[in-house]
C-alpha positions, 0 to 999 in steps of 0.5 A: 529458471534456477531458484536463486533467479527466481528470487532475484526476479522477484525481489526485483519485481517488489522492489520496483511495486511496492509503495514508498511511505515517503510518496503516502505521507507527502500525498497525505500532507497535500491532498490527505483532505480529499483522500490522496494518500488512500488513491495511492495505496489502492483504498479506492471505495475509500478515497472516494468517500473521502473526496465526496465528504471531505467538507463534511469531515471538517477534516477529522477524517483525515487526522485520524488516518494519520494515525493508520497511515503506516499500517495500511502501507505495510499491509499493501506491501505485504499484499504485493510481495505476497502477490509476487511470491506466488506468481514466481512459485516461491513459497513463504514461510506462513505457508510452510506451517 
């Protein structure tokens, strides 16, 4: 497989993995209370935690992840384009250092 290929499969491959920030805020805004935002991006130990104590958060906690909320999806979509690009072989730009 040529490289130009391999980058068109991966990109492909992200581009269908990826988590969409529109689908988190909405899960944030409808289910935020009991973690489903946190379901979605693979935070599960948290998610948990969050649906066993959300009576007991009075829902601080969910307030404060609003404050998070796009950091923790850029870092998952980091991961799975990191992912990605090493299952194709392609090497990333902090790897060349």
């Amino acid at each position: 497989m040529s490289e130009q290929a391999r980058l068109n499969a991966m990109y492909a491959e992200y581009d269908s993995a990826k988590k969409s920030p529109v689908v988190a805020w909405v899960l944030w805004i409808f289910l935020g209370g009991v973690g489903g935002h946190r379901y979605y991006l693979g935070n599960i130990g948290y998610a948990i935690a969050m649906t066993l104590l959300a009576w007991a958060t009075f829902g601080i906690w969910w307030i404060v992840d609003a404050f998070f909320i796009n950091r923790r999806i850029r870092n998952k979509n980091r991961e799975i384009y990191h992912e990605i690009a090493h299952r194709y072989n392609i090497m990333l730009d902090s790897q060349l250092r």
